[in-house]
N, C-alpha and C positions, 0 to 999 in steps of 0.2 A: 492525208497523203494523196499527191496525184493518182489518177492511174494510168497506167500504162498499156499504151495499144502497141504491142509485139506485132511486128510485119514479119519478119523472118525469126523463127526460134532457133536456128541453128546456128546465127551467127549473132544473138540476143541485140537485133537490132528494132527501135520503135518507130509508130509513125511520126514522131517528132526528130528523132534523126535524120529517116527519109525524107522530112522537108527541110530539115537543114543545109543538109547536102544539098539540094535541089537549089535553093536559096543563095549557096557560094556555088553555082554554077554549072553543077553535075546533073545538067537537066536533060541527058536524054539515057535510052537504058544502059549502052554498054559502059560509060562514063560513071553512072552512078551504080553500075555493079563493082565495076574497076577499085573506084575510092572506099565503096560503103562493105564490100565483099556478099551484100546479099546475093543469093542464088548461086553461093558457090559451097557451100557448106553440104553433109550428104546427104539432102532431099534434091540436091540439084534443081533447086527452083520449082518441085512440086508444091511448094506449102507455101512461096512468097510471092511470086512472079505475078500472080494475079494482081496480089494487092499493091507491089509496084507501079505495075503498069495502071494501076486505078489511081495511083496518088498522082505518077507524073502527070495523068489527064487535068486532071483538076486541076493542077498548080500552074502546065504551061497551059492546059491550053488546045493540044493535041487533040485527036482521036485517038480511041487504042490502035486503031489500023495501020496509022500514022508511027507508033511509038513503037509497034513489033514487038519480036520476043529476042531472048537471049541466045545465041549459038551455043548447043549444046556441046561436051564434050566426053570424050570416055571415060570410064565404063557411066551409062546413063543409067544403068539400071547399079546400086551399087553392090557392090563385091564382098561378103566376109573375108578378112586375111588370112582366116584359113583356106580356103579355096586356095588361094594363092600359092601356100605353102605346102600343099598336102605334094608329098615325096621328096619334098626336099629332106624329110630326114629318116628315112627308110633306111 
């Protein structure tokens, strides 16, 4: 059996995906966040982003300086739903 290198576990994607993607054309981050959904999952790009931004170097070419990071969005830090719901049913 192969093995498998997991880039992102929240959205069970590997580094053979991530260069596939990259390979049909999703070669810069927000393009191959877009298609691939890494770094949207709830670590919010804590646990992949690095190793993103390490695969795109290698493949195009880049610098990481060059490739940046993802624009985050809210809540970054993430939320239990109970938080959320606590009085709504008081």
């Amino acid at each position: 059996m192969k093995d498998r290198k997991v880039v992102c576990r929240c959205e069970d994607l590997t580094e053979e995906d991530i260069i596939k993607a990259i390979e049909e054309g999703y070669d810069d981050l927000e393009s191959l966040k877009r298609y691939t959904g890494a770094t949207t999952g709830p670590c919010q790009g804590k646990g992949c982003l690095m190793h993103l931004i390490r695969i795109l170097s290698q493949k195009t070419g880049k610098k990481p300086e060059e490739i940046g990071v993802t624009t985050q969005r809210q809540p970054v830090n993430p939320v239990p739903l109970y938080v959320l719901a606590e009085g709504e049913y008081e």
